[in-house]
C-alpha positions in Angstrom: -13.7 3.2 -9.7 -9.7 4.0 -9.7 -9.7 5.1 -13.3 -12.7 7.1 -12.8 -11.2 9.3 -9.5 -8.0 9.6 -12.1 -9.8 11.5 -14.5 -11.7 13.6 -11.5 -7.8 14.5 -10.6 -6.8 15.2 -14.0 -9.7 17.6 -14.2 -8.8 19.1 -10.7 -5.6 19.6 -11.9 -6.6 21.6 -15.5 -9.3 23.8 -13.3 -6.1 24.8 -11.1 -3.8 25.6 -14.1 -6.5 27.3 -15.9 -7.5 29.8 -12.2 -3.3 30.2 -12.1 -3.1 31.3 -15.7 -5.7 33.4 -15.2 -4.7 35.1 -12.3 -1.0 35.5 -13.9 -3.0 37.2 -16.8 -5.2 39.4 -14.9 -2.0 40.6 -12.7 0.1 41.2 -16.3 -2.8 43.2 -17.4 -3.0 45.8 -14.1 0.9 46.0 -14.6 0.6 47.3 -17.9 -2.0 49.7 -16.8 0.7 51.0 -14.2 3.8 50.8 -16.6 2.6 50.9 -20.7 6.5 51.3 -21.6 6.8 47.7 -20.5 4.0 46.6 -22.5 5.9 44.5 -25.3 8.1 42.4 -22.4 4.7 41.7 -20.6 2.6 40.4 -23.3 5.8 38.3 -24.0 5.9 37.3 -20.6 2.4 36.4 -20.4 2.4 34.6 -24.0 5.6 32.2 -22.5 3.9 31.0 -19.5 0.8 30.3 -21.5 2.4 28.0 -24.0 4.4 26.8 -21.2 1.1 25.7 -19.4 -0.4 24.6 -22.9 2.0 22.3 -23.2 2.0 21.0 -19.8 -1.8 20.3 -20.4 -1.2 18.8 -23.5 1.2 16.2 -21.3 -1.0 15.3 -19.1 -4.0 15.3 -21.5 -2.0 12.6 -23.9 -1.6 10.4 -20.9 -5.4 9.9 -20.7 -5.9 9.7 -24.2 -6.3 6.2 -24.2 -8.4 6.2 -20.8 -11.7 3.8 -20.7 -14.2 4.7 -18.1 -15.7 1.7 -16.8 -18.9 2.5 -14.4 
């Protein structure tokens, strides 16, 4: 049952990056409503902290790669 509430947490865990990216999207986007002269900085700024998350999912993902579910 241990290795099966480890993937539940895993998949907690990429809901919860997935809802901040979002969010960190959606906040980019009304700021470039109010200020279009900073548009190129932040798409830039948004397209860092995606691949920064990507890759943080990606870290976490390899770890469970190997994962058996026994039930």
């Amino acid at each position: 049952m241990e290795k099966l509430e480890i993937v539940f947490k895993f998949m907690k865990n990429l809901v919860t990056g997935l809802v901040i990216e979002g969010l960190i999207a959606i906040l980019i986007g009304i700021l470039i409503f109010l200020f279009p002269d900073l548009l190129g900085m932040l798409v830039g700024i948004l397209l860092i902290i995606s691949g920064i998350i990507a890759f943080i999912f990606a870290a976490k993902l390899s770890k469970y790669t190997k994962l058996k579910i026994e039930i």
